[in-house]
Every structure is written in structure tokens, then in C-alpha cells.
C-alpha positions in Angstrom: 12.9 16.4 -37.2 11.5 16.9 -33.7 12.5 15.8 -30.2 10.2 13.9 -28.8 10.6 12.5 -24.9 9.2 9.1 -23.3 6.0 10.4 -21.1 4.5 6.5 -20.9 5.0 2.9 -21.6 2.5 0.4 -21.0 1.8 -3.5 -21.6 -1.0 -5.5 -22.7 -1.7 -9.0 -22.1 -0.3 -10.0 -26.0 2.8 -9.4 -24.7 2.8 -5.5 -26.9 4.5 -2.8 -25.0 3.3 0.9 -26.1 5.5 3.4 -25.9 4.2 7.3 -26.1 6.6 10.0 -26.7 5.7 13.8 -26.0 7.1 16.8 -27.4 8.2 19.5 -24.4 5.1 21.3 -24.6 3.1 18.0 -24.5 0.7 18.7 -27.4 2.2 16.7 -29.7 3.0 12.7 -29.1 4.4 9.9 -31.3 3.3 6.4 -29.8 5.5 3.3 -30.8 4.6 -0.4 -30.1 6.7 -3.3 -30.2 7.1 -6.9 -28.9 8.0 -7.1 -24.8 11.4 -9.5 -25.5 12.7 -7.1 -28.1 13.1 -4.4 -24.7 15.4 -7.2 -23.5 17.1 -8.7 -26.8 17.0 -4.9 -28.4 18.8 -2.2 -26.1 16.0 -1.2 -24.0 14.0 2.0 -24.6 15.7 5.6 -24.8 14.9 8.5 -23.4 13.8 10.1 -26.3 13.9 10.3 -30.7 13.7 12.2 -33.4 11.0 12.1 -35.0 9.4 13.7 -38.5 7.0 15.9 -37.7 4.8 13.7 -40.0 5.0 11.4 -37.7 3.7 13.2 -34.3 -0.2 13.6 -33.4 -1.7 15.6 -31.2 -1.9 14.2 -27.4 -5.4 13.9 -25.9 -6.5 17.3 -23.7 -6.5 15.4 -20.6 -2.8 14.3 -20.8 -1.7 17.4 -22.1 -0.1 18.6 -19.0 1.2 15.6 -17.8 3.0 14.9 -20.9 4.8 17.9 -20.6 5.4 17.6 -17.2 7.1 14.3 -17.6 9.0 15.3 -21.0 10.6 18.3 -19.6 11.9 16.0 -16.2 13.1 13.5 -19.4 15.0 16.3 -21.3 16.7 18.4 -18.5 17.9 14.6 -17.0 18.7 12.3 -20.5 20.4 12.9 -24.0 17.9 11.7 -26.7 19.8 8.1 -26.7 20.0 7.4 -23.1 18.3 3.8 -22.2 15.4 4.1 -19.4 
């Protein structure tokens, strides 16, 4: 298994919220969607998962450095299971 942290979220108009989660180096994510009112009725988000690595593809070149910007802030400041 491999940590992965939340870099971005966003929401579309179908009510979908897509969640991407970056490895530390940012060259690996693992994007998750799921309905908005399961954020509220679920738990909220966490800060990051373990995931297989089966389950991680590789992030686009452009966001490369961003993601890794953002996953290292996530990791030094949350556990895996903290809700964000």
C-alpha cells in the first residue's frame, strides 16, 4: 500500500465531487469521485489513504509540482485519517 495525500477536490454541476490524491513526490495520483451529500452524511474527506499501488496513475506533467507541493504541506500537518 501507498500513502497518498488530498492535492484537489472539485465539483461539477451533477452534484459529483472529485477527489485527487498525490503521492509526496506528486507523480503518482489516485482520483476518487463520489456523490456531494455523502461529504455531509459520510464523515467528510480525509487527509489522505492508502492506496494499492494498482490503483495510482501517473499525474499530468503540468500538475506534477503542485501536487507535491500540496501533498507534502498535507503529510507534515494531518495523519492519513484526519477529516479536511
Amino acid at each position: 500500500m501507498t500513502a497518498v495525500w488530498l492535492v484537489d477536490r472539485q465539483f461539477d454541476s451533477k452534484g459529483l465531487v472529485r477527489l485527487t490524491y498525490a503521492t509526496e513526490d506528486g507523480e503518482r495520483v489516485h482520483t476518487k469521485e463520489l456523490a456531494e451529500q455523502r461529504l455531509v452524511t459520510g464523515g467528510g474527506v480525509t487527509a489522505g489513504r492508502d492506496v494499492d499501488e494498482s490503483a495510482l496513475g501517473e499525474a499530468p506533467a503540468e500538475e506534477v509540482e503542485r501536487f507535491a507541493a500540496e501533498a507534502s504541506r498535507m503529510a507534515a500537518e494531518h495523519d492519513l485519517d484526519d477529516t479536511v
